[in-house]
C-alpha positions in Angstrom: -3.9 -52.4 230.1 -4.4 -49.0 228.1 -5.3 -51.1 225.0 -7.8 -52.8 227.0 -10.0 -50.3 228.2 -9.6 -48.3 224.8 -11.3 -52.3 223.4 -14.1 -51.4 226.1 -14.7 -48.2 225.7 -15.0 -48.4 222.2 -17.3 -51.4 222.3 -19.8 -49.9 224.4 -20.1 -46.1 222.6 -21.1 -49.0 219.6 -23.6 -50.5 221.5 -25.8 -47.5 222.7 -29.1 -47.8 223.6 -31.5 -46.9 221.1 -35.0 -46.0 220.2 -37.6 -48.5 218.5 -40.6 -48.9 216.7 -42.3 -52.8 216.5 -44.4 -55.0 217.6 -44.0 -57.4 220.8 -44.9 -60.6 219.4 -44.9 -64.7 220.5 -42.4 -66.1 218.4 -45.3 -68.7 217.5 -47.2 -66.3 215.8 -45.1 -64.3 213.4 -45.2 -64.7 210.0 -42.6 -64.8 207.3 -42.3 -64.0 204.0 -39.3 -63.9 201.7 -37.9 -60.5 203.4 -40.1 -59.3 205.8 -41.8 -60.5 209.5 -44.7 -59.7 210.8 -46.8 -59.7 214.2 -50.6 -61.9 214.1 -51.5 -59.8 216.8 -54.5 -61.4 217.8 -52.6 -64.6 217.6 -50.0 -63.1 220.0 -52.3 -61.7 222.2 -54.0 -65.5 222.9 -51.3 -68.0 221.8 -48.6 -68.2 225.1 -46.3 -70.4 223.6 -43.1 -69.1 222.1 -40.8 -67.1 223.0 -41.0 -63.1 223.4 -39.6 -61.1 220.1 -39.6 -58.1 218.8 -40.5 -56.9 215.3 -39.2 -54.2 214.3 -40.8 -51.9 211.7 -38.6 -52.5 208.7 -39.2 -56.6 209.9 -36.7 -57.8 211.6 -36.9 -60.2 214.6 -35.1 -60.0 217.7 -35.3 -62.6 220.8 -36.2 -60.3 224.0 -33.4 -60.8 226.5 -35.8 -59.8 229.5 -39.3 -61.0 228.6 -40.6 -59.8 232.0 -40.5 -55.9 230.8 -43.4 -56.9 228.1 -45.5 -58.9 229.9 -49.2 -57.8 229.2 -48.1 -55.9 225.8 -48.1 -59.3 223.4 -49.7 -58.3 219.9 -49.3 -54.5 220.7 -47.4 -52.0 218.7 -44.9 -50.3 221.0 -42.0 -47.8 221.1 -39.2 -48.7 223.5 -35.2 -48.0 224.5 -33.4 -51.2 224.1 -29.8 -52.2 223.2 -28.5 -55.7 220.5 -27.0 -57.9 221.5 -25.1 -59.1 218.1 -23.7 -62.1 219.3 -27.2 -63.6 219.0 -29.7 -61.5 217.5 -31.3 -60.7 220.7 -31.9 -57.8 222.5 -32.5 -55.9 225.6 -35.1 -53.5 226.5 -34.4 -50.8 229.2 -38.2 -49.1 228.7 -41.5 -49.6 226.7 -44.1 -47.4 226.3 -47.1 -46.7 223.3 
């Protein structure tokens, strides 16, 4: 039982929330090129298909867990407080704001 919640509590101080720069993006309307994503915000500010990702900065993509929290910030450039999941490249976001 000790091992066990050692397991957890290790696993979680890992998986802290943490701060981001990007763009909230339809996955419809970023662009690829041999190392690097990027946002067509205009695109992502019409286009409604897709699902709701995130790109960071450096350009990586990551699935938005909770696509309510950006609803009306699609082809914007945000800061937010969110937490990978690395099971499937997706992630959580607990705040956005910019």
């Amino acid at each position: 039982m000790i091992i066990l919640a050692t397991v957890i509590q290790l696993y979680s101080q890992n998986d802290t929330p943490k701060e981001m720069t990007g763009w909230i993006c339809t996955s419809a309307c970023v662009s690829k090129n041999t190392s690097h994503a990027s946002c067509d915000s205009p695109c992502a500010a019409k286009d409604k298909s897709g699902e709701a990702v995130f790109v960071d900065d450096n350009g990586k993509i990551s699935k938005i867990s909770n696509p309510e929290i950006v609803k009306g910030k699609m082809g914007k450039k945000v800061k937010g407080k969110g937490k990978m999941n690395k099971d499937n490249d997706s992630m959580w976001l607990f705040s956005i704001y910019g």
